[in-house]
Structure formats: structure tokens, C-alpha cells
N, C-alpha and C positions, 0 to 999 in steps of 0.2 A: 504493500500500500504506500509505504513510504517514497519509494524508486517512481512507485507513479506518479505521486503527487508532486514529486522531484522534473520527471519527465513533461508531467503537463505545463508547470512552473513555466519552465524554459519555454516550452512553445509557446507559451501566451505572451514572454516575453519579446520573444523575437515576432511572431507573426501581429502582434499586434500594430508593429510601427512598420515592418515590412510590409507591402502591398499586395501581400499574397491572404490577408483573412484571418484574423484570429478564431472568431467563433465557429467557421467552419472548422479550421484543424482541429478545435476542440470537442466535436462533435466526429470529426472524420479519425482522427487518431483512436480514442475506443473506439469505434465502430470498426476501423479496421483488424484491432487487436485483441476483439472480443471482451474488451475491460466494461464490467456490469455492475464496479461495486457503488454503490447507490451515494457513499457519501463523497465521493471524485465529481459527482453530476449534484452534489448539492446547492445550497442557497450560499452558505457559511464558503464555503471551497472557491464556487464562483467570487465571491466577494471577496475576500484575498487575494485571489489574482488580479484583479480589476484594482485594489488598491495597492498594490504593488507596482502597477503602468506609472498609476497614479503618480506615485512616490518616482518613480525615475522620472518622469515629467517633471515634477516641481524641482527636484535637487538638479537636472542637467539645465534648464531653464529656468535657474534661480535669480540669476542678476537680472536677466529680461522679463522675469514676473514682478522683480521688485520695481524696475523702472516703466514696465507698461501699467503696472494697478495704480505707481503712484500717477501719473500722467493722468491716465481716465477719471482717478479723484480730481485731478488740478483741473479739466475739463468741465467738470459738470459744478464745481463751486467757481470757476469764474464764468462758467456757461459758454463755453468756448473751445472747438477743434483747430480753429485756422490752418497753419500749413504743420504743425507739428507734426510729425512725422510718429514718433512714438504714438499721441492722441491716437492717431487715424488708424495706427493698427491695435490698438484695442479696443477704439468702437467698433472696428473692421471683425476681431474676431466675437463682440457680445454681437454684431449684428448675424453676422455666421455660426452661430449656434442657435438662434431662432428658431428656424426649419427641422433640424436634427433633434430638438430637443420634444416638439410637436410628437414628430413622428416616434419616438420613443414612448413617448405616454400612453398616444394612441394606437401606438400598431405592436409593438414589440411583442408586450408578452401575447400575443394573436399567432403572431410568424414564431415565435419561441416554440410553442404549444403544436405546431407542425413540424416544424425541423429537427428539435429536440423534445419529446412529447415525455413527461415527468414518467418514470417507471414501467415507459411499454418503450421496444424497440422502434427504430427507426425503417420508414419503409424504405423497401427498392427504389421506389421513386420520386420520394423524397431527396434519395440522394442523388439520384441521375439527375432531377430540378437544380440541386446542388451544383451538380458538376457542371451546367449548363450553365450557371452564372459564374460560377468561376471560369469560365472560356471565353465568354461574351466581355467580362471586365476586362480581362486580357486585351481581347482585340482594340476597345478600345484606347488600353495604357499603349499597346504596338503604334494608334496611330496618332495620339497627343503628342506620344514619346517621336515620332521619327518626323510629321509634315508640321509642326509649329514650329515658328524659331523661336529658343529657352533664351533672350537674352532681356527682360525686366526681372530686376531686382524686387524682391521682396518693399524695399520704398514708391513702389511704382505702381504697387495694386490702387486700384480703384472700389469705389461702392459696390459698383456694376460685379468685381470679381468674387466680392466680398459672398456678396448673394449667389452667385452662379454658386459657387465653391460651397457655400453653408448646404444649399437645395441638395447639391451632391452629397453630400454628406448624410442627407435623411434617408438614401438607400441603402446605407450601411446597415438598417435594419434587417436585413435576407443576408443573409449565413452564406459566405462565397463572394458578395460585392467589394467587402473591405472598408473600412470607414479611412484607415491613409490610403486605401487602395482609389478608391472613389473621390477624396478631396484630392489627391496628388493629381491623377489622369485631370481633374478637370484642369488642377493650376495651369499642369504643362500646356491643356489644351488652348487655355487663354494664352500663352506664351512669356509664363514664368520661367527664372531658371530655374533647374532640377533642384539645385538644396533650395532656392527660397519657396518652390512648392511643397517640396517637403518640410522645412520649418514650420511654415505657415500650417499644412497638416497638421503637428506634432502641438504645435502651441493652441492649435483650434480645438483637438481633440481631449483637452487638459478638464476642462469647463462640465463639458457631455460627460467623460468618463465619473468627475467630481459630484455632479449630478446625480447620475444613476446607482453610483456608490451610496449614496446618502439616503435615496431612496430603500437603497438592498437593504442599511445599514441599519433604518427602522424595520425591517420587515424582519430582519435577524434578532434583534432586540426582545420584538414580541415572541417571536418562539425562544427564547432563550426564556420569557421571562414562561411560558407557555409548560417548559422543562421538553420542549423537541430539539434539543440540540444533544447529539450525542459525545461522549468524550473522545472520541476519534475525531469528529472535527472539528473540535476545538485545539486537537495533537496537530492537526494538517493543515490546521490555520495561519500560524506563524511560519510553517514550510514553504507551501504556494505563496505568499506573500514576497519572503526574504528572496525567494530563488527567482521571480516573477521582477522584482523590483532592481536585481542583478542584471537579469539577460535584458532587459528593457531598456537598463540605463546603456551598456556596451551595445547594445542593437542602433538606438539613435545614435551613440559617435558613431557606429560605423558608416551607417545610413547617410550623413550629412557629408562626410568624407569621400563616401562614395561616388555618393552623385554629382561631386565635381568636378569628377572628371569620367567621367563612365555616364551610358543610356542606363533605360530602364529595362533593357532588354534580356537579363536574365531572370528576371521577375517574369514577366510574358510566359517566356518558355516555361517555368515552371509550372504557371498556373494553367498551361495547356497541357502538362507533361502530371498533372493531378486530378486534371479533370478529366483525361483519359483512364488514367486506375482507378476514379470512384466509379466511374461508367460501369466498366469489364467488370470489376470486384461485383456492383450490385446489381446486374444483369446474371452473374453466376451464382449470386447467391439468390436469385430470385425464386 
């Protein structure tokens, strides 16, 4: 139990900021390796991984949380964006979490409840639906990444991007879209560069993840106070978290590094070279 809660750690960390899908790997890795124990798929488990993003989001982006939160305060008590450059990107990103934040109230746990249905398995077709979005995201990271030209800077976004980029972001709801997967494609599609659509991603998805943490974070509460929380994950709690909050932070240096000089093209390939093994897998397991 432990090696898996180890195992999942890591992936959530890395696939969350890579554009390849957290919530699907996390749904597609036991599914593929027959992993059924019920507290790996709980409330408590999910919610340490999610705050372990959390946590490498605010400590890698500590000096530009400090100086975008205080900006956005100096903004609304002098009542003023003008040309500030810090203001405009953290109205930029509470305007960009607007849309994402909608669609999670209202849709999520709906598309939850299909993809990952609490204590019955997942169907065949489910995952093939699966595997179909994670192809289709691809094609379109293959054509933001290769026919826009990536030369605005992160100071360069607009309102216009702001929104495009947030909208994106509400698809992340379906397991396979990718929420950097889905904010990154559209940056590049406007004709960001590769890191500042990825920052911009990383810094947007701080707020959402924040969010729905908070939300988990009462609902854990009640079942704790309720006595449904078992002692196993409350053992597994601080694991997924610390290991989750490790590979997330080393996932964004790599990520931001990367993209400086490298496409997004092995991201593509992957996500096309996964969504051919969940096909075949749940076609033979049908």
C-alpha cells in the first residue's frame, strides 16, 4: 500500500504540471494494474495529492505570489491597473479562473461519477472516451505547438488571452484534457512563448487547485468528525502529500527549463502513444 501511495505521489506530481493529464493517469494507472484498494481512490488520499501541487506551486512561485497578491491589493485600494505590469497579470489570472472554477462546481463531480464511478469498476468505454480525449488534446498541442509563432512574452498577454486561456481551462474537467494540458495549447495557440504559457499555466492553476482543496478539505472534516476516516489514510496522508509536493516542485523546474528551448513535441507523442494502450488494453479487456 505504501509503494503505491508512493507510486501515485509521483505521478500526480509530475502529470499534473506536464500536459499529459493528471486525473486520467490517476484513474488509468490502477486501472491498468488492477490496484482496487479502496483507500488509494479515496477522499482523504485525493486530497493530499492535490495539496501537495498545491505546496510546490506556492514555494516555486513564492517571490511572484508575494509580489502579484501585493500588487492586486495596491490595485483595488487605489482603484487602479494602468500599465502595471504585475497588476495586469493578477487580474489576468483572478479573471482566468472565472470559467474553471464554474465548471468545477457545476460539472465535476457529474464527469467524476463517470470516469471514476466510487466503488464499481470502470467501463471499457469509458476509457476508450478516455483515450479519445487524450488524442484529440494532442492534436491540438501538435498544432498550437508547431503553426503559431511563440515569441510574446508573458508581459504581453492581453484580457482577450486572459479569457480565451481561463475558458480553456474549464475542460480540464474530463479526465485526459489536462488542465496545463488545455491552458498551455491555448497560450501557445495565441502565440505565447513556450515557458511564459507554461508559467502563466502553473501560476493560473494555483487558485483552482486552492479552491477545490478547500472545498475537499471540508468535506474530509465532516467525515472525520462522522468517525469514516480510516487509520490507513490518515498513514497515507502525509505520504501522497510529501512525495506529490517533491515531484511537482522538480516537475515545474524542469518544465520551465524545458520549454526554452525545446517544442512540445514529446508531450504529443506521448499522449498519442497512451491513448493507443488504453484503446487495445480496454477493447481486450472488454
Amino acid at each position: 500500500m505504501i509503494v503505491k501511495s508512493i507510486i501515485l505521489g509521483i505521478i500526480q506530481g509530475l502529470t499534473e504540471f506536464i500536459p499529459i493529464s493528471s486525473s486520467a493517469h490517476l484513474i488509468i494507472v490502477p486501472w491498468l494494474f488492477g490496484w482496487t484498494d479502496p483507500v488509494l481512490q479515496s477522499l482523504t488520499f485525493d486530497i493530499a495529492l492535490h495539496l501537495g501541487t498545491l505546496l510546490a506551486l506556492i514555494v516555486f512561485f513564492a517571490a511572484d505570489w508575494v509580489r502579484l497578491i501585493g500588487a492586486w491589493f495596491k490595485s483595488i485600494f487605489q482603484f487602479k491597473i494602468g500599465s502595471d505590469s504585475d497588476r495586469r497579470l493578477a487580474w489576468f489570472i483572478v479573471l482566468a479562473c472565472i470559467p474553471g472554477a464554474i465548471a468545477g462546481v457545476l460539472l465535476e463531480g457529474k464527469i467524476e461519477a463517470v470516469f471514476h464511478p466510487e466503488g464499481a469498476p470502470i467501463s471499457a468505454g469509458s476509457m476508450i472516451a478516455m483515450a479519445v480525449i487524450i488524442a484529440l488534446l494532442a492534436v491540438l498541442l501538435f498544432l498550437s505547438d508547431r503553426l503559431a509563432r511563440h515569441e510574446r512574452p508573458i508581459g504581453a498577454m492581453k484580457w482577450k488571452d486572459s479569457i480565451l486561456i481561463g475558458l480553456s481551462q474549464a475542460l480540464a474537467i474530463f479526465p485526459g484534457v489536462s488542465r496545463s494540458g488545455s491552458t498551455i495549447t491555448t497560450g501557445l495557440a495565441l502565440g505565447l512563448q513556450r515557458e511564459a504559457a507554461a508559467r502563466f499555466s502553473f501560476l493560473l492553476s494555483a487558485p483552482i487547485i486552492a479552491g477545490a482543496g478547500l472545498k475537499s478539505l471540508v468535506d474530509l472534516l465532516q467525515s472525520v468528525k462522522a468517525g469514516a476516516i480510516t487509520g490507513t489514510e490518515l498513514t497515507l496522508f502525509p505520504i501522497g502529500f510529501v512525495v506529490a509536493a517533491l515531484s511537482g516542485f522538480l516537475c515545474i523546474k524542469f518544465l520551465l527549463r524545458y520549454l526554452q528551448k525545446h517544442t512540445a513535441a514529446v508531450f504529443v507523442y506521448y499522449r498519442w502513444a497512451l491513448a493507443v494502450l488504453i484503446a487495445v488494453v480496454a477493447l481486450v479487456r472488454r
